[in-house]
C-alpha positions in Angstrom: 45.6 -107.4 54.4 46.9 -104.1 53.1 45.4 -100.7 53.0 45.9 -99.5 49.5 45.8 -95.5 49.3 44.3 -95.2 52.6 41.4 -97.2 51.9 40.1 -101.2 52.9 37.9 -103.2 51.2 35.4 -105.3 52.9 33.3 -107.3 50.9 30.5 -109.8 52.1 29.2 -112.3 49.3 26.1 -113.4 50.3 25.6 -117.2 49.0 22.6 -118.5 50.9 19.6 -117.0 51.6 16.7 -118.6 53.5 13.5 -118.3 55.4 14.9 -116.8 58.4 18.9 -116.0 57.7 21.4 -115.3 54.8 25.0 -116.5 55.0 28.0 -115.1 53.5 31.4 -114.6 52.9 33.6 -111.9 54.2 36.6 -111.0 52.6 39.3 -107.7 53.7 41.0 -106.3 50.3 40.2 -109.9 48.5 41.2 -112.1 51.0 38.8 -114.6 52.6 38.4 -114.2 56.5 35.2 -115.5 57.8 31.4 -116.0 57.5 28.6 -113.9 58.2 24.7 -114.3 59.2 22.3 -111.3 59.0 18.7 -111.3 58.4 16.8 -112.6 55.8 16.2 -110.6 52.3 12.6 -108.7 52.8 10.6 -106.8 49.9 9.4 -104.8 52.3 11.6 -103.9 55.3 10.6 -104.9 59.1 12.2 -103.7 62.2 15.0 -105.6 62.9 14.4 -108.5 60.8 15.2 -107.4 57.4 19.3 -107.5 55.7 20.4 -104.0 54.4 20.3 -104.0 50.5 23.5 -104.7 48.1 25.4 -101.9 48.0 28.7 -100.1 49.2 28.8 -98.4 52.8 31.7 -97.0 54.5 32.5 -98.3 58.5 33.2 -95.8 61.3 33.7 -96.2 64.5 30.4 -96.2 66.9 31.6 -95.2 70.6 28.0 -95.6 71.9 25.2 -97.3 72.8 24.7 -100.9 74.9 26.8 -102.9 72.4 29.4 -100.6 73.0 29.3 -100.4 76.7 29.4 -104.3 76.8 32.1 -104.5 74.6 33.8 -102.2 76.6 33.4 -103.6 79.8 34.2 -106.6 78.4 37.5 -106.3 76.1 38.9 -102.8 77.7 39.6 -99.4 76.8 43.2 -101.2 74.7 41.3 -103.3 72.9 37.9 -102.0 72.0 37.7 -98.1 70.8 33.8 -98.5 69.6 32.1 -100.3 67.3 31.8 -100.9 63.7 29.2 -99.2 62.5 27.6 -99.3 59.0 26.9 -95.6 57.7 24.3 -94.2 55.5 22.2 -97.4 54.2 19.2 -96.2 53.1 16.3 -96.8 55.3 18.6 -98.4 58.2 20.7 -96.9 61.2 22.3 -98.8 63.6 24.0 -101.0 61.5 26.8 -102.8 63.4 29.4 -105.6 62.6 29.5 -107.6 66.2 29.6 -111.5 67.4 26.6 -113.7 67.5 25.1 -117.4 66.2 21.9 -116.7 64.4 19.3 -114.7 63.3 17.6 -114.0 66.7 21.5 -112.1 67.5 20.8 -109.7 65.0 19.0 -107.0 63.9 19.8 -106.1 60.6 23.9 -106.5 62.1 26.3 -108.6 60.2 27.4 -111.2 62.7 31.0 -112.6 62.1 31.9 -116.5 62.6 34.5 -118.6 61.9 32.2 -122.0 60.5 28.4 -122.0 59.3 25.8 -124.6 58.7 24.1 -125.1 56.0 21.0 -123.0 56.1 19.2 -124.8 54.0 19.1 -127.8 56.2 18.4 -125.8 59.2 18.5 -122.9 60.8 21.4 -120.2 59.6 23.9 -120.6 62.0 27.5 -119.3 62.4 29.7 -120.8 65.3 33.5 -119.5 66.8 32.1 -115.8 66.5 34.5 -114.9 69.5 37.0 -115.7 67.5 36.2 -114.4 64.7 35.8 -111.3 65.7 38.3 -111.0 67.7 40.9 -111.9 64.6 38.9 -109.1 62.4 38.1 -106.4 64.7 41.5 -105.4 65.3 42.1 -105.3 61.6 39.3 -102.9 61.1 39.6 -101.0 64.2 43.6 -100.1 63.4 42.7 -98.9 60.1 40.1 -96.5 61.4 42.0 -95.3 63.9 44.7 -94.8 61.4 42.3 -92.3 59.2 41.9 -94.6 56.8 38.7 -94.9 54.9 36.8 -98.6 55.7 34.6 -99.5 53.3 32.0 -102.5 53.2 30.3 -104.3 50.3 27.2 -106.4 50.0 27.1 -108.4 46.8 25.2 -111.8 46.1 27.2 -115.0 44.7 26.4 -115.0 41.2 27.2 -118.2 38.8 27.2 -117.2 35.2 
């Protein structure tokens, strides 16, 4: 993954929305690197139960709050330097990229996970989050750190 004029690409591609969850792809300046779960697509938002809208949002770094204490106490002060927070979606705050299964691990946050069920079959989920974002974190995190600008996508899969 390369930073191109201090600035990375995320991009998620949603591609399977369903009662409770919608699945996706996420991909670091076009190359494929996990899947995602958040929240089901709402009309009109609820608390914690409703995926932010398509769109483009920069990351920062978050370096508060309970996720970030757990993290913290969990990775260290080497590996984790805050969060990943999602910045400036309209009508959301607290937007954070973090590990977790399924929909009840999220609230409105973009969970990470290397496999994923079919969520049409059952309910969304994603498994090896651990992994996942431990690979991807580090990624993100260096490139903040560095100055550069992160920035995050939302799309839907789209077959013309």
């Amino acid at each position: 993954m390369m930073v191109k004029n201090g600035i990375m690409e995320l991009k998620v591609v949603r591609y399977s929305s369903s009662k409770e969850s919608t699945l996706g792809l996420l991909f670091i300046d076009g190359v494929f690197v996990c899947y995602t779960l958040e929240d089901e697509h709402r009309t009109v938002k609820v608390m914690g139960e409703t995926r932010i809208p398509a769109g483009r949002y920069q990351i920062q770094l978050r370096d508060f709050g309970g996720h970030h204490w757990r993290y913290l106490k969990r990775y260290g002060s080497e590996f984790h330097k805050g969060m990943l927070q999602i910045v400036d979606v309209p009508g959301f705050t607290d937007i954070l990229i973090h590990k977790g299964n399924d929909d009840d691990d999220t609230a409105g946050c973009l969970l990470l996970g290397g496999t994923a069920n079919n969520n049409q079959e059952k309910v969304g989920f994603i498994g090896s989050s651990t992994l996942a974002y431990n690979r991807i974190y580090p990624v993100v995190r260096d490139a903040l750190l560095r100055g550069d600008m992160v920035w995050i996508e939302y799309t839907l899969f789209n077959i013309k």
